[in-house]
Biotite code that builds the C-alpha atoms (Angstrom):
import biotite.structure as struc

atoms = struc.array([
    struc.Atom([11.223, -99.215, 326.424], chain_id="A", res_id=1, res_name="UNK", atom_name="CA", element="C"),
    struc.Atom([14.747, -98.360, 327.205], chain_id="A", res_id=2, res_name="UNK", atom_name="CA", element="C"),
    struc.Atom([14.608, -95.496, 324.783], chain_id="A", res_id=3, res_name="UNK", atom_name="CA", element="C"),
    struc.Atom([11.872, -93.674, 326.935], chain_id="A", res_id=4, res_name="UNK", atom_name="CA", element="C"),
    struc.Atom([13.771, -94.832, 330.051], chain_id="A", res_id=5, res_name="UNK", atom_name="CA", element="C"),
    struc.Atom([17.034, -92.729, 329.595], chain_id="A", res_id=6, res_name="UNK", atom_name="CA", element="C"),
    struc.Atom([15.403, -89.799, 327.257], chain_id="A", res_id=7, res_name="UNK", atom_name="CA", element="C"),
    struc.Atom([12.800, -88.464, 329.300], chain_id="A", res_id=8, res_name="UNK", atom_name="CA", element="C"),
    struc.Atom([15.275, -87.883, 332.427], chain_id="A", res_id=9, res_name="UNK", atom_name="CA", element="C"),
    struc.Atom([17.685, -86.121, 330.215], chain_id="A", res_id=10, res_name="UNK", atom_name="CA", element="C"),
    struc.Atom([15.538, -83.957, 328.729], chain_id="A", res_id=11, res_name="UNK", atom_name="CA", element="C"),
    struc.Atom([13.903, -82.699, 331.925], chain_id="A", res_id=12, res_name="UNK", atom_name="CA", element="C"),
    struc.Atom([17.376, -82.655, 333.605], chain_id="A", res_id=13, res_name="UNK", atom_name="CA", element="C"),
    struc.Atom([18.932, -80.750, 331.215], chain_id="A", res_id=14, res_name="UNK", atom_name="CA", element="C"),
    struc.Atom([16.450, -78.219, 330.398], chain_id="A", res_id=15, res_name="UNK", atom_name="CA", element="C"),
    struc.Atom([16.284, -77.553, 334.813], chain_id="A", res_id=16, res_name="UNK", atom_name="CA", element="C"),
    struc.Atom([19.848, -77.127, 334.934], chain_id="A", res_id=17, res_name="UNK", atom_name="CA", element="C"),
    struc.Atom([20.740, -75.111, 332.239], chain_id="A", res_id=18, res_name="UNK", atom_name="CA", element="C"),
    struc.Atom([19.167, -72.738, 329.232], chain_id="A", res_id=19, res_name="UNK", atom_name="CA", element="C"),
    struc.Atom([19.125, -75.063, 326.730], chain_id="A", res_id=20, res_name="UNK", atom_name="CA", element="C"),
    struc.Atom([16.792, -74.474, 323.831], chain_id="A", res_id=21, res_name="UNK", atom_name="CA", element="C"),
    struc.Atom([17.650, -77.237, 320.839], chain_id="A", res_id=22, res_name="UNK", atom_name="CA", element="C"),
    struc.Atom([19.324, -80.739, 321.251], chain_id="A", res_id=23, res_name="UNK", atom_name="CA", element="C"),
    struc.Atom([20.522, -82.877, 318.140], chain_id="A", res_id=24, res_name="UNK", atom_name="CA", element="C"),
    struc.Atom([20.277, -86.640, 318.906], chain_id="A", res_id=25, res_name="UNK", atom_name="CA", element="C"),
    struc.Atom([22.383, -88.622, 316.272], chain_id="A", res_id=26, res_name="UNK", atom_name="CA", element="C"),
    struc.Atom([20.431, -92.078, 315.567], chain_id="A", res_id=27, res_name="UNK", atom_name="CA", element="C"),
    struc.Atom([21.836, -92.756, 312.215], chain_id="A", res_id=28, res_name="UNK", atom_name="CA", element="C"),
    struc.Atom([20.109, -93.696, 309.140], chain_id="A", res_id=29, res_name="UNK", atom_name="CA", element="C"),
    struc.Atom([19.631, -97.560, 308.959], chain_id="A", res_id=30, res_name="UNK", atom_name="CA", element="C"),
    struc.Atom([15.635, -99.114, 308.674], chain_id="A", res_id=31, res_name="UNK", atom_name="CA", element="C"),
    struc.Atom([14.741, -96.082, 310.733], chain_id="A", res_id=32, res_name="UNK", atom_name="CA", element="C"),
    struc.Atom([13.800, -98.032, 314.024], chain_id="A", res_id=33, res_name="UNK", atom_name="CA", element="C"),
    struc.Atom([15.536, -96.260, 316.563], chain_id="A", res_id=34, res_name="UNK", atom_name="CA", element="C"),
    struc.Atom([14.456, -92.817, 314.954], chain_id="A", res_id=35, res_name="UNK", atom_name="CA", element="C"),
    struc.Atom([10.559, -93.994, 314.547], chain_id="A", res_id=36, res_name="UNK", atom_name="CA", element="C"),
    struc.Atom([10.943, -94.788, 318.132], chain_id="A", res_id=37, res_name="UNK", atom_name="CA", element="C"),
    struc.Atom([12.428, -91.790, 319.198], chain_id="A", res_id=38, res_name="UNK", atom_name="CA", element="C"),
    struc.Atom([9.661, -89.306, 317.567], chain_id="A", res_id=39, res_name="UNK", atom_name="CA", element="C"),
    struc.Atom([6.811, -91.439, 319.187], chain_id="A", res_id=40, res_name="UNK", atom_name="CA", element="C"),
    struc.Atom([8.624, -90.948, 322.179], chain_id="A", res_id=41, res_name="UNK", atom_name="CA", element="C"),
    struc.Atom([8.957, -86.999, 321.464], chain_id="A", res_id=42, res_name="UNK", atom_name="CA", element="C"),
    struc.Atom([5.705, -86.713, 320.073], chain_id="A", res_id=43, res_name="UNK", atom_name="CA", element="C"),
    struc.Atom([4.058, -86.964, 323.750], chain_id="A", res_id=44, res_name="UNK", atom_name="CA", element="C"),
    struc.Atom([7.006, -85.060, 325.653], chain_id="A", res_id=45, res_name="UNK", atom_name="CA", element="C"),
    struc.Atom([5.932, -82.396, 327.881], chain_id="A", res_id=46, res_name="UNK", atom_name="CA", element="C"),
    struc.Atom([9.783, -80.414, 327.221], chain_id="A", res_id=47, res_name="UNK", atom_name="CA", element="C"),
    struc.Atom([9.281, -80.891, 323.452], chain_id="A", res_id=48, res_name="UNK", atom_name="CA", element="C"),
    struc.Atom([8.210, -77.750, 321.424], chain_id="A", res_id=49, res_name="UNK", atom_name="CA", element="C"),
    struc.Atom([8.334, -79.819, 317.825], chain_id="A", res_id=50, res_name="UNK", atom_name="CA", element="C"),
    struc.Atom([11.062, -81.859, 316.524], chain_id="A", res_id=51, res_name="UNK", atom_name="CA", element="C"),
    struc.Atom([12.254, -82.369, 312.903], chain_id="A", res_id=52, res_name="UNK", atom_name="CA", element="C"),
    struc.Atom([14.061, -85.082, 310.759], chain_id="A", res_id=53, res_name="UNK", atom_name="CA", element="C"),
    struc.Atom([15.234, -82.336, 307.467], chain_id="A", res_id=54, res_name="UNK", atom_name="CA", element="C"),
    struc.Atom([18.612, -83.132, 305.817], chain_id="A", res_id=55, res_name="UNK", atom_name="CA", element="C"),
    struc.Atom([21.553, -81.440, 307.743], chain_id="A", res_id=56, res_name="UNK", atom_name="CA", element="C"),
    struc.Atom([24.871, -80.834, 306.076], chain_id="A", res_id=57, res_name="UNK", atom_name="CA", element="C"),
    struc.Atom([26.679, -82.684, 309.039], chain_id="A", res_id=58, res_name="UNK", atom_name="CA", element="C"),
    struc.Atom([24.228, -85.534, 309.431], chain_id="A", res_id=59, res_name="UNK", atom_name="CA", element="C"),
    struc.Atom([22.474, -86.002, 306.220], chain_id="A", res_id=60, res_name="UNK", atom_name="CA", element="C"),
    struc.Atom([18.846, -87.513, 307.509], chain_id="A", res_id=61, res_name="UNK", atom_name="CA", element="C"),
    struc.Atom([20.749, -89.153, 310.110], chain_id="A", res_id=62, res_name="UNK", atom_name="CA", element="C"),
    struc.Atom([19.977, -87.022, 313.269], chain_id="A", res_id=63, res_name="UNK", atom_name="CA", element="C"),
    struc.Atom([16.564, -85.040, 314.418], chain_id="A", res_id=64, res_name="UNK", atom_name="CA", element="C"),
    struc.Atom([16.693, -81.643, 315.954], chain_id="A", res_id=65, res_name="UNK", atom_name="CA", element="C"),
    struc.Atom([14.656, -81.387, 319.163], chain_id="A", res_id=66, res_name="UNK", atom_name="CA", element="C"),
    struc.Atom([13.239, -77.833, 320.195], chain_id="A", res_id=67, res_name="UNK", atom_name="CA", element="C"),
    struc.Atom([12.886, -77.605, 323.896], chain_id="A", res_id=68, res_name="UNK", atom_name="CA", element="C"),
    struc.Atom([9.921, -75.296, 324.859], chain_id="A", res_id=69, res_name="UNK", atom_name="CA", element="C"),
])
């Protein structure tokens, strides 16, 4: 999946090179493909403390917080 292709190197790259703790990845609202697809792809992340999909002021249900461990 391409989804696992470019999200897995990011995540690992970014939490090597600098102290970074939460990430918010915007995927919208729509049928909820992309963002079903991107917690099964969190769900077995080594980098991933726990994730979340709550309502956000500046997203709505639109984007998912990622905690980095």
């Amino acid at each position: 999946m391409l989804l696992s292709f470019w999200l897995f190197p990011f995540i690992t790259l970014k939490v090597e090179l600098e102290d970074i703790s939460k990430i918010i990845f915007i995927h919208g609202v729509g049928e909820g493909v992309l963002k079903d697809r991107l917690h099964d792809v969190l769900k077995s992340h080594a980098q991933v403390k726990h994730f979340n999909n709550n309502w956000q002021q500046q997203f709505g249900f639109g984007a998912t917080e990622i905690f980095l461990k």
